[in-house]
C-alpha positions in Angstrom: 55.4 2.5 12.6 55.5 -0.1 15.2 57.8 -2.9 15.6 56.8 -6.4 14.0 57.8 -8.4 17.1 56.0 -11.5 15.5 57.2 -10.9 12.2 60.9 -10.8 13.4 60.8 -14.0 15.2 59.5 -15.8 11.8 62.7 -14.1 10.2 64.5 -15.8 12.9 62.7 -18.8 12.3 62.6 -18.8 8.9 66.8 -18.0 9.0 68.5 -18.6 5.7 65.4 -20.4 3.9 64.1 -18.3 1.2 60.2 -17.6 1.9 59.2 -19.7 -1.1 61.0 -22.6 1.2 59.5 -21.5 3.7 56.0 -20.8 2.6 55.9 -24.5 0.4 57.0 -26.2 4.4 53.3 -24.4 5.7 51.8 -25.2 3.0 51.2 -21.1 1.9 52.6 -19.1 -1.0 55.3 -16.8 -0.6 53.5 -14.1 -0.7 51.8 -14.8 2.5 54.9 -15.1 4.4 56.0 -11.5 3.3 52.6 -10.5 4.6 53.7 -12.3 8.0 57.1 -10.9 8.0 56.5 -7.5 7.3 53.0 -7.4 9.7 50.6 -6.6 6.8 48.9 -9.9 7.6 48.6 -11.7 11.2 49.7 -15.5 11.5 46.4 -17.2 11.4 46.3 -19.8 14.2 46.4 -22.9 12.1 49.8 -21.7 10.7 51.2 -20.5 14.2 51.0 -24.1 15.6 52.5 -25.7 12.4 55.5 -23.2 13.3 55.5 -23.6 16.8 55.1 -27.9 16.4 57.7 -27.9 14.0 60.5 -25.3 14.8 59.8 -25.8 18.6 61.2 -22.1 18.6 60.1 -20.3 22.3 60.7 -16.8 21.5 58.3 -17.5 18.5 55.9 -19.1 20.6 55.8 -16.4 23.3 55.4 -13.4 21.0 52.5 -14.8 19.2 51.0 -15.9 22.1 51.4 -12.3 23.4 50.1 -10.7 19.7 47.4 -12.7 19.7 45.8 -11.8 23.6 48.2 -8.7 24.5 48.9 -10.7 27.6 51.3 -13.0 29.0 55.4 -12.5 28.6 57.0 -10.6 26.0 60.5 -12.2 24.9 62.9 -9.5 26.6 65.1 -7.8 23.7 66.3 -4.4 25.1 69.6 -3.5 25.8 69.8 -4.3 29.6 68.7 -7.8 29.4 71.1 -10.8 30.1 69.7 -14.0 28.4 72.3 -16.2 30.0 71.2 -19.1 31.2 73.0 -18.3 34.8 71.8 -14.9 34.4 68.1 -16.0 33.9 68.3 -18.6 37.0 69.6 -16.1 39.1 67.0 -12.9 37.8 64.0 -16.1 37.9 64.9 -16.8 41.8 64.7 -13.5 42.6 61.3 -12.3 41.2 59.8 -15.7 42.6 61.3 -14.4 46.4 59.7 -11.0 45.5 56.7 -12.2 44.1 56.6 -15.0 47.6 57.0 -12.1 49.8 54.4 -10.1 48.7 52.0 -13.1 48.0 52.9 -14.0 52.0 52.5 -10.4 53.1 49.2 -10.0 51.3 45.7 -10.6 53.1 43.3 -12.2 50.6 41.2 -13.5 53.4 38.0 -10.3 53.2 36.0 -10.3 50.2 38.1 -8.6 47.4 35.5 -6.6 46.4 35.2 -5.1 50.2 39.0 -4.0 50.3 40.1 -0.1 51.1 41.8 2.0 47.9 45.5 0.7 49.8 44.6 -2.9 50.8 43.6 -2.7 46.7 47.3 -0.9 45.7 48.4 -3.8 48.4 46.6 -6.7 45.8 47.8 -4.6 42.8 51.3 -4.8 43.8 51.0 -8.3 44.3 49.8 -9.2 41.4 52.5 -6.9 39.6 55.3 -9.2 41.6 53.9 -12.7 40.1 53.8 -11.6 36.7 57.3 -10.4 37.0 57.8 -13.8 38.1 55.9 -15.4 35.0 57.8 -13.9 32.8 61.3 -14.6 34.5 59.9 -18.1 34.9 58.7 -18.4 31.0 62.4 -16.8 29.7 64.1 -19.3 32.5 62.3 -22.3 30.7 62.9 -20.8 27.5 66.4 -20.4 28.0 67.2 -23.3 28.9 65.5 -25.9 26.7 67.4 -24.0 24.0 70.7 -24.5 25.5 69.7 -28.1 26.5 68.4 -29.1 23.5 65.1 -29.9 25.0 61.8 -29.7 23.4 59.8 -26.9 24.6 56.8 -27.9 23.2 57.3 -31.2 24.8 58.1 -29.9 28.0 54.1 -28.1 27.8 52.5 -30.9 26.4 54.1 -32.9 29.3 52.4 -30.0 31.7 49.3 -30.1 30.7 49.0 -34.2 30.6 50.6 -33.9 34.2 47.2 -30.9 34.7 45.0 -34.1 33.0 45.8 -36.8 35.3 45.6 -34.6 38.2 41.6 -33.5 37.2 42.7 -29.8 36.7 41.8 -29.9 33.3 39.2 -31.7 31.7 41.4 -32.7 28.2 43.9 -31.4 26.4 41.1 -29.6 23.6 
C-alpha cells in the first residue's frame, strides 16, 4: 500500500484534536476527515487552503501541493536528512553553488530543440541541479518560518504582491 504522505501531515496538523474537532473547524463531518487521513478520499482544494490559511503548517502545504501536480518538493522524511535550521542553510547554499555552476557552465544560446543527445544530457543535468536547489530552497524557508515563528503563508502572499507590483503577474487570481 502506499504511504499517505498527505494524510500524515493532516495527523500532524490535526495533533491532539479529535477529528470531530477537527472536521466541525472545516466545516466537514468526521467522517471525511478519516477519508483524508487514511487516503480513501483526496483533500479537495477548497478544504486544503482552509488548512493551509489557518494552520500556516509548510510541510502540509508542500505535500499537497506535491499530491495534487506530482511536481514540486517533497517534505524530506528519510533517515539521512538533517532538518536543522543550520543544517538546511548550509545543504540550501550548496545546491544553489551547484545548481549556479552548472546554470553558468551551460550554453542555452542555440535553439534547444537543435541541441546534440550530450549538449541535451548537458540541459538535463542542469535542470536536475536547480530543482535540487528548489527543494533545499523550499525546506530552507520552511524551516525557518517554523523556528522563527514567521507566517509562511504570509511570507508567499508577500511574494507574489512583490511579482504584482513588479508586472510579472497580472493579479493575485
Amino acid at each position: 500500500m502506499k504511504h499517505n504522505k498527505v494524510g500524515q501531515a493532516l495527523k500532524e496538523i490535526r495533533g491532539d484534536k479529535t477529528q470531530q474537532q477537527f472536521a466541525f473547524d472545516m466545516g466537514v463531518v468526521r467522517e471525511t476527515i478519516s477519508k483524508y487521513e487514511n487516503g480513501r478520499a483526496p483533500i479537495p482544494q477548497d478544504i486544503s487552503k482552509k488548512i493551509v490559511a489557518k494552520y500556516d503548517d509548510p510541510k502540509f502545504a508542500m505535500t499537497i501541493r506535491n499530491a495534487y501536480t506530482g511536481t514540486g518538493p517533497v517534505w524530506l522524511d528519510g533517515e539521512n536528512v538533517d532538518l536543522h535550521r543550520s543544517s538546511v542553510k548550509e545543504k540550501t547554499i550548496e545546491e544553489l553553488q551547484e545548481a549556479l555552476e552548472h546554470i553558468l557552465k551551460t550554453c542555452l544560446a542555440k535553439p534547444l530543440k537543435a541541441i546534440k543527445l550530450f549538449e541535451r544530457q548537458e540541459v538535463e543535468n542542469m535542470l536536475i541541479e536547480a530543482v535540487d536547489a528548489i527543494t533545499a530552497l523550499d525546506h530552507f524557508v520552511a524551516v525557518v518560518c517554523t523556528e522563527a515563528k514567521i507566517s509562511y503563508t504570509e511570507i508567499w502572499q508577500k511574494h507574489y504582491r512583490k511579482l504584482v507590483s513588479a508586472g510579472y503577474i497580472s493579479s493575485l487570481q
